[in-house]
C-alpha positions as CSV (number, residue, x, y, z in Angstrom):
1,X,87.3,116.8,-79.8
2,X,87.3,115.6,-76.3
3,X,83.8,116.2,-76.1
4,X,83.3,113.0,-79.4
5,X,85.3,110.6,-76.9
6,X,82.7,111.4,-74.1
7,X,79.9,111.2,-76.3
8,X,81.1,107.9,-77.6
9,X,80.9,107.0,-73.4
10,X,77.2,108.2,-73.6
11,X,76.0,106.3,-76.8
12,X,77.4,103.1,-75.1
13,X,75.6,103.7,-71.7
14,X,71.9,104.8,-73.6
15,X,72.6,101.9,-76.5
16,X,74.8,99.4,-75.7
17,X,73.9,95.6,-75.4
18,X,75.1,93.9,-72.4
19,X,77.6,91.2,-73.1
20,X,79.6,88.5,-71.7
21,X,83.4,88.8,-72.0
22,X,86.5,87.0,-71.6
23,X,87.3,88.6,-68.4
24,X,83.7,87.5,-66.5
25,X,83.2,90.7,-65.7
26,X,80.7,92.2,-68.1
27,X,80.1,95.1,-70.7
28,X,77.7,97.6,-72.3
29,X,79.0,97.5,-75.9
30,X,78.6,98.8,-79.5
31,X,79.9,98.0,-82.7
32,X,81.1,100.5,-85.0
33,X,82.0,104.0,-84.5
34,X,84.7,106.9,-85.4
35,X,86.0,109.8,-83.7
36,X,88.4,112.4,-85.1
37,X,91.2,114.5,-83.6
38,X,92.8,117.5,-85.4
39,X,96.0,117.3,-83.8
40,X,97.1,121.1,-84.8
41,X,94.8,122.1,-82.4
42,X,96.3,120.7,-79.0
43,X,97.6,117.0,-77.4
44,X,94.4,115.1,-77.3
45,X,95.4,114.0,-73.5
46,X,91.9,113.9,-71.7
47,X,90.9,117.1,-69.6
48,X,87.7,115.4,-67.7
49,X,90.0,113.3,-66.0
50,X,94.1,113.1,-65.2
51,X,95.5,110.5,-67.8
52,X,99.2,109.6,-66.8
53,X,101.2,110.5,-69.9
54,X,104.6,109.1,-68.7
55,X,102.8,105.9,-68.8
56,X,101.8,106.1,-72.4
57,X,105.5,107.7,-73.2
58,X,107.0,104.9,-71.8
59,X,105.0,102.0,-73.5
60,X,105.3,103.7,-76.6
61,X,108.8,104.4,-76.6
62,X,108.6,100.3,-75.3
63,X,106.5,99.2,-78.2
64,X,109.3,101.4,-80.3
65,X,111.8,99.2,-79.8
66,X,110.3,96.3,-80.4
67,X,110.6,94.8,-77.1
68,X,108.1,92.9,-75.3
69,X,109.3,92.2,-71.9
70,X,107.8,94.0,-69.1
71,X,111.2,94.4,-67.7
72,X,111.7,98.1,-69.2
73,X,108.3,99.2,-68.3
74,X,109.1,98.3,-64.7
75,X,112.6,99.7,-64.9
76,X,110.4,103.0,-65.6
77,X,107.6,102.5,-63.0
78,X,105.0,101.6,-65.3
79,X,103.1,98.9,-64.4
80,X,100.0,98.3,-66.7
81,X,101.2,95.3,-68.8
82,X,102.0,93.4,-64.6
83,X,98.7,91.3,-64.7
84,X,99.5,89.7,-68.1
85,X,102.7,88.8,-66.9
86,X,101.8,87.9,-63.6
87,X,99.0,85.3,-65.0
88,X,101.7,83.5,-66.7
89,X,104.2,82.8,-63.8
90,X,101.1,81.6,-61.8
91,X,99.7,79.6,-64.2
92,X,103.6,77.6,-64.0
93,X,105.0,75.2,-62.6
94,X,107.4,77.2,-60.9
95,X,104.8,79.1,-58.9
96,X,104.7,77.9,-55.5
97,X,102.9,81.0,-53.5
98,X,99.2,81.6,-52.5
99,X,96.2,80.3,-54.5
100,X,96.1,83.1,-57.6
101,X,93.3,81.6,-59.0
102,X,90.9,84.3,-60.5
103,X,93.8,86.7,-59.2
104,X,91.9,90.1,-60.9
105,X,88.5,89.5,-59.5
106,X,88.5,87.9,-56.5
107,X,91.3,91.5,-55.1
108,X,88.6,93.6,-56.0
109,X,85.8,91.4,-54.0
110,X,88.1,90.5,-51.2
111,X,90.0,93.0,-49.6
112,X,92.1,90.7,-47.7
113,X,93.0,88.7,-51.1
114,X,93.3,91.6,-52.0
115,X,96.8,92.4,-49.5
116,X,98.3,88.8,-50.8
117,X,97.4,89.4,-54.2
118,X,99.5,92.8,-53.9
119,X,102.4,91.2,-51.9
120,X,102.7,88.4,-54.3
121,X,102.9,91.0,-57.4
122,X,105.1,92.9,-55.8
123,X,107.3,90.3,-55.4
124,X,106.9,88.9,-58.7
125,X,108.1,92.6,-59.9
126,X,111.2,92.9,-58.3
127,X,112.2,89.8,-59.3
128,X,111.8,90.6,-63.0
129,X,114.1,93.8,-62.3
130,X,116.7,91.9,-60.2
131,X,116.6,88.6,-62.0
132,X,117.6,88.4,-65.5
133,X,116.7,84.7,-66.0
134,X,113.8,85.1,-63.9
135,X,112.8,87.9,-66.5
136,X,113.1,86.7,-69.2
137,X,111.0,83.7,-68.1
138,X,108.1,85.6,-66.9
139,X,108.8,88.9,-68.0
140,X,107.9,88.3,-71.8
141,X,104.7,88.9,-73.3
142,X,104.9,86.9,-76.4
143,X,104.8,88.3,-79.7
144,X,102.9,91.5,-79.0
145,X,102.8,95.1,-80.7
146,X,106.4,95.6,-80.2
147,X,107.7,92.2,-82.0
148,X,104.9,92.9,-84.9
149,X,105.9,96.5,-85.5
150,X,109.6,95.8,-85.7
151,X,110.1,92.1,-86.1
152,X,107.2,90.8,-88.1
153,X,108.9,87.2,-89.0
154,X,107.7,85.4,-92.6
155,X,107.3,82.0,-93.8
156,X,110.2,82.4,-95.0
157,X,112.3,83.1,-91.7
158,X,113.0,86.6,-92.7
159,X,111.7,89.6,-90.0
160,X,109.9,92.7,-91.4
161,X,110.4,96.0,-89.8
162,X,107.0,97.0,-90.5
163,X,107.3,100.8,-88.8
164,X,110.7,101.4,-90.1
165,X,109.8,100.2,-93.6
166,X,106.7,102.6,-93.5
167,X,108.6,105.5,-92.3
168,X,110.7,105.4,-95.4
169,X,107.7,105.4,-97.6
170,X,106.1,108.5,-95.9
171,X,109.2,110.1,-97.0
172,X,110.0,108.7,-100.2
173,X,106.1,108.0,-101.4
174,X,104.5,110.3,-99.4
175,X,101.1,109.1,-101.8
176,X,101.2,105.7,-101.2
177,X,98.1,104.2,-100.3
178,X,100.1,101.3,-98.2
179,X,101.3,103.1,-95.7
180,X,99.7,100.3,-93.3
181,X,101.4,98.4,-90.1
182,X,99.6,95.6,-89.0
183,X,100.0,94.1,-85.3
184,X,97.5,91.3,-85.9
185,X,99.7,87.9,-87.0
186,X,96.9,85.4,-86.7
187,X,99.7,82.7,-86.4
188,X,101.1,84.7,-83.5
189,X,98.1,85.0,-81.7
190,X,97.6,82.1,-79.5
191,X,100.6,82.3,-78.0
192,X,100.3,85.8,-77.1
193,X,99.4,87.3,-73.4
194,X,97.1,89.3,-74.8
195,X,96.0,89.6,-78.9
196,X,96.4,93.2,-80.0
197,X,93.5,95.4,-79.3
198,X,94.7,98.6,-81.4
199,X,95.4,95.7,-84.9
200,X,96.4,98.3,-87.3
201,X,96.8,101.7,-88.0
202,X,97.4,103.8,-91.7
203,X,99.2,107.1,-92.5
204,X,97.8,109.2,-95.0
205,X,100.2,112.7,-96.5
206,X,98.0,115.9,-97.6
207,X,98.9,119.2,-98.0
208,X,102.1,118.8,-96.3
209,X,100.5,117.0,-92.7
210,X,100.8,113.4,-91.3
211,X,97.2,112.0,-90.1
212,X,97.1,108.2,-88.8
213,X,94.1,106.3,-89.1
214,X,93.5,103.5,-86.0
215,X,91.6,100.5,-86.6
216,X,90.8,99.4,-82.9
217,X,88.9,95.6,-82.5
218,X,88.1,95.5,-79.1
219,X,88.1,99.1,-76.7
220,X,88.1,99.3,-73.0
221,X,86.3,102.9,-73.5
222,X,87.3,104.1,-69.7
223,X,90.4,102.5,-69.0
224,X,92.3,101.9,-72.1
225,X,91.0,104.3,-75.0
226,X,92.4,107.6,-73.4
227,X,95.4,105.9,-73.3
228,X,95.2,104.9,-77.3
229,X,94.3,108.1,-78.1
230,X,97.5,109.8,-76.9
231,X,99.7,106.8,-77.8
232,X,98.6,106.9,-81.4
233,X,99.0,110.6,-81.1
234,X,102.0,110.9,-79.9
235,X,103.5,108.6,-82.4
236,X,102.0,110.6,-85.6
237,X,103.7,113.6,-84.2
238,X,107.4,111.6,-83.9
239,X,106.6,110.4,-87.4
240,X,105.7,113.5,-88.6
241,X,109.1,115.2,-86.8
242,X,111.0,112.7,-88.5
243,X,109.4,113.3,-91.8
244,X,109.3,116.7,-91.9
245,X,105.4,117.0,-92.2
246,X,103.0,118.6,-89.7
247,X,100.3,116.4,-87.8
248,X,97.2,116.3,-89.3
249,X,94.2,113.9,-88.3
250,X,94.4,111.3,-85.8
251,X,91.1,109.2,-86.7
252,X,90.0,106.8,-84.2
253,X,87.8,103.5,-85.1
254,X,86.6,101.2,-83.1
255,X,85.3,98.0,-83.8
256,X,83.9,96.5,-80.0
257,X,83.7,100.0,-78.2
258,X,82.3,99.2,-74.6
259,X,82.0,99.8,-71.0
260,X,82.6,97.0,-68.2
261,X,80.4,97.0,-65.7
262,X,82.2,98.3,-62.6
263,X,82.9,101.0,-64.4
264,X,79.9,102.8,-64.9
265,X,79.7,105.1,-61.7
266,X,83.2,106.1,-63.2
267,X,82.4,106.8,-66.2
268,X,78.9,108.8,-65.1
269,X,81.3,110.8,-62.7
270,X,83.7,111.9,-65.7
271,X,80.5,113.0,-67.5
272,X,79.9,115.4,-64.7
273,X,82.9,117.3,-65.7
274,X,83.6,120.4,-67.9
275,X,86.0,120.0,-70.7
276,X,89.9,122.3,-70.2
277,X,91.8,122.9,-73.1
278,X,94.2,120.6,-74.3
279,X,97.7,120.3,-73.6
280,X,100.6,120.8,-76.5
281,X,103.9,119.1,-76.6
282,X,107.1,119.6,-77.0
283,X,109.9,117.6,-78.8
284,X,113.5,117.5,-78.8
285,X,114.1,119.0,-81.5
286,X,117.9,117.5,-81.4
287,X,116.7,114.2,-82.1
288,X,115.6,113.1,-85.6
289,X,114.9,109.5,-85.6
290,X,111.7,107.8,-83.7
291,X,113.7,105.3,-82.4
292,X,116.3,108.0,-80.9
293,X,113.9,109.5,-78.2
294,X,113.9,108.8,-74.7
295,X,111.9,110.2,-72.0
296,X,113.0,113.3,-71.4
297,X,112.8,114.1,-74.8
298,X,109.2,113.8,-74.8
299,X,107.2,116.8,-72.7
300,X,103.5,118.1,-72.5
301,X,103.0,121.3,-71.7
302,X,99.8,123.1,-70.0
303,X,97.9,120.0,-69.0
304,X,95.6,121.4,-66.0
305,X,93.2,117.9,-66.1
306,X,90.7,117.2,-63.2
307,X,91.4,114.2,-60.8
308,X,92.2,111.0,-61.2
309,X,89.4,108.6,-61.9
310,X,90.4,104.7,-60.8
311,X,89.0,102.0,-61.7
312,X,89.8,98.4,-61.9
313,X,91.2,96.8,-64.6
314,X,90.0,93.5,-66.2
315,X,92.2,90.9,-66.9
């Protein structure tokens, strides 16, 4: 299984066409492909390298609750969604600090932008955790996964709870071919920080197991897909708790699957290593509701990964 997400890496570095991006930075991409997880047979958290699972717990749970202020995620030390957030205070008028143009490049080319770029973010941080007003300012994300999941609004004014809504048909029309929740609002999109990459994903019930099909538009193969794979993961195993099914298929597709530039000696170094077993995990077994859980409630069990593989991220 882990060995489909690593040949997905290879395809893209024998096949993929080199493309400009949004970001400036440059990718090997290709359009189109599939890769399948049968979760009965361990926690699809990547072996060749250490992926940092309270990270995805905690923007799960985040995305759960339909919150889209990066003021929780920092109130648990996570700190992917910062340089979204960060480009929007800058980008204001009330940003009076150093010159932040270009803010992601220029502190990987420039070690010594690099020291103000980290002071500056650092205190940008601390304000959203010690400044409600500040936060909820520059803490908020626009309408992101979390506000489309939970609080899809209509024409009409009304809000859709979109995950809740499809959680009550798993168990109450198990064979419904709509079990569908969609995080792409074209009318939302502009103002967002950043459109949704993972748009929409479908539940399917056989034989008494949850699978969860992802439709993914644009994948940062590296960085960000080993992170989608155990988000969307972990959330058909709390639907399926909640339901009362087992976990069947998580099916992964991509649309834009590619590889930025500066990440190829990564990449060709996570290549390099053997595949370990897969993880399991454990859930409270207390707690019945998705939107119930909380950290602690969450645990993987015998993950033995290699190292830690950084790399920067593009913005």
């Amino acid at each position: 299984m882990e060995k489909d997400y690593l040949n997905l890496a290879k395809l893209i570095l024998e096949e993929g066409t080199e493309k400009h991006d949004r970001t400036g930075t440059g990718t090997k991409s290709i359009f189109g492909h599939q890769i399948r997880f049968d979760l009965s047979k361990g926690f699809p958290l990547l072996t060749t390298k250490r992926v940092p699972f309270s990270l995805i717990k905690s923007e799960l749970l985040w995305f759960l609750k339909g919150d889209t202020n990066i003021k929780y995620l920092l109130q648990h030390k996570n700190h992917i969604w910062d340089e979204w957030a960060f480009e929007r205070f800058i980008k204001s008028k009330d940003y009076s600090g150093p010159d932040m143009t270009d803010f992601g490049r220029r502190a990987v080319k420039d070690p010594e932008f690099n020291l103000v770029y980290k002071e500056q973010m650092a205190l940008f941080c601390e304000n959203i955790l010690n400044d409600d007003t500040f936060a909820k300012k520059y803490g908020e994300l626009g309408n992101i996964y979390g506000s489309q999941w939970r609080h899809w609004k209509t024409s009409q004014g009304e809000t859709i709870d979109q995950l809740q809504d499809v959680i009550n048909m798993i168990k109450n029309n198990p064979d419904s071919r709509r079990l569908i929740v969609s995080a792409w609002n074209p009318e939302d999109v502009p103002n967002m920080a950043l459109p949704p990459c993972h748009t929409l994903f479908q539940f399917y019930v056989a034989d008494g197991k949850l699978s969860c099909q992802l439709y993914q538009r644009s994948a940062d193969v590296f960085l960000g897909v080993p992170f989608n794979i155990a988000s969307y993961a972990l959330l058909t195993h709390l639907i399926a708790h909640e339901t009362g099914l087992e976990v069947g298929d998580f099916v992964h597709t991509f649309g834009d699957a590619h590889l930025y530039l500066n990440h190829l000696d990564q990449i060709n170094e996570q290549l390099s290593r053997d595949i370990r077993d897969f993880p399991t995990l454990a859930l409270n077994n207390n707690k019945q509701s998705i939107f119930d859980f909380d950290m602690e409630d969450i645990v993987i069990e015998g993950y033995n990964p290699h190292p830690t593989i950084k790399a920067p991220i593009a913005v």
